[in-house]
N, C-alpha and C positions, 0 to 999 in steps of 0.2 A: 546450563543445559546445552548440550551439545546439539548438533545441526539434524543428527540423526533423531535423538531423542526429541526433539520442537517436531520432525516429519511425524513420528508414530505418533505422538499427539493429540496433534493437528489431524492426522487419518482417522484415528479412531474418535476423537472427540468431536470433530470442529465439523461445520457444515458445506463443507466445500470451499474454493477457493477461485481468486478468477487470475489469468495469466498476464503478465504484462512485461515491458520495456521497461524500466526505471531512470531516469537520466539525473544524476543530484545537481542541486545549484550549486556554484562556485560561492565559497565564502563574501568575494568583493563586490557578489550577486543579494546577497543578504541569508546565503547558504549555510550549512553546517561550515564549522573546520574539519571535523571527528567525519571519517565515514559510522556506512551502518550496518549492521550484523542483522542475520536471521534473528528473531523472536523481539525484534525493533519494532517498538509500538508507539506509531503517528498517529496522528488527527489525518481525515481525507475532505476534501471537497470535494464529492460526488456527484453535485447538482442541486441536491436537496436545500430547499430555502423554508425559512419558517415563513409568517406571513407579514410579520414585515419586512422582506426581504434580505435579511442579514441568515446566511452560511449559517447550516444546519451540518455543523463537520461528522462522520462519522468513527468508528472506533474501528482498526484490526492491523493486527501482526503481520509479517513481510516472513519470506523463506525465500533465500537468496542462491538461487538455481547457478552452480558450476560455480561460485567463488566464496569467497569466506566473508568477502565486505563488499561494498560499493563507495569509493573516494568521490567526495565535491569533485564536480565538473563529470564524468566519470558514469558510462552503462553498464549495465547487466539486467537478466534475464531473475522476475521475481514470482512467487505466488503473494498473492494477498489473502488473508483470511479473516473475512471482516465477525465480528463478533454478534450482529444480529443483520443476517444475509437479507431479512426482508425490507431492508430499508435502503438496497442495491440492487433492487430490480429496476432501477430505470439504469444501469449503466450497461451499455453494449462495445459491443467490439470494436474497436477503433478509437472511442475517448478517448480522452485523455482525463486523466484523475490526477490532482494537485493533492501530496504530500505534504504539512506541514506539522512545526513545531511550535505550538499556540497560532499566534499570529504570521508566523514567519514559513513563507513558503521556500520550502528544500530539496523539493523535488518535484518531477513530474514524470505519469506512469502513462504509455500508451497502452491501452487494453488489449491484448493477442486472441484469447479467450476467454469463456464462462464454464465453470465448473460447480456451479451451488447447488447443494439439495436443499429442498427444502423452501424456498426462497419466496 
């Protein structure tokens, strides 16, 4: 799917998106080697805990604003599109959201904006 094709999407299907900073971790960080493409589906750390305190990760796709990738170490500018937005009302502006792959954190996203319907 091309970057354009993930945007119409994402516009006409998905429920909004929220804006952030993406910075990836460096490999010898415990990071990707591979950068990451639009329609890239990580696990988040949002805040959300079950109740016995162990990371309640959630689910959504990235849209990678002005670039084709994002390389370990390495920012740019992303949308997120999380897959059920009501389970990201507690994150606001300024967080910071932790990206990872399973267990292994690979990023982190400073939140710029909120754009979700629905939420």
């Amino acid at each position: 799917m091309t970057k354009d094709e993930f945007l119409k999407l994402m516009e006409k299907h998905g429920s909004g998106y929220i804006e952030a900073q993406l910075t990836m971790v460096l490999p010898e960080q415990g990071g990707r080697s591979k950068p990451v493409f639009t329609d890239y589906f990580p696990n988040w750390d949002i805040g959300n805990k079950y109740a016995d305190g162990k990371v309640d990760h959630s689910d959504a796709k990235i849209y990678i604003e002005n670039e084709e990738s994002i390389s370990p170490g390495k920012s740019g500018l992303i949308r997120i599109y999380p897959f059920v937005p009501k389970v990201w009302t507690r994150v606001t502006v300024g967080m910071e959201l932790v990206m990872q792959e399973g267990p292994h954190i690979i990023g982190h996203a400073k939140v710029l904006g909120i754009k979700l319907k629905n939420a």
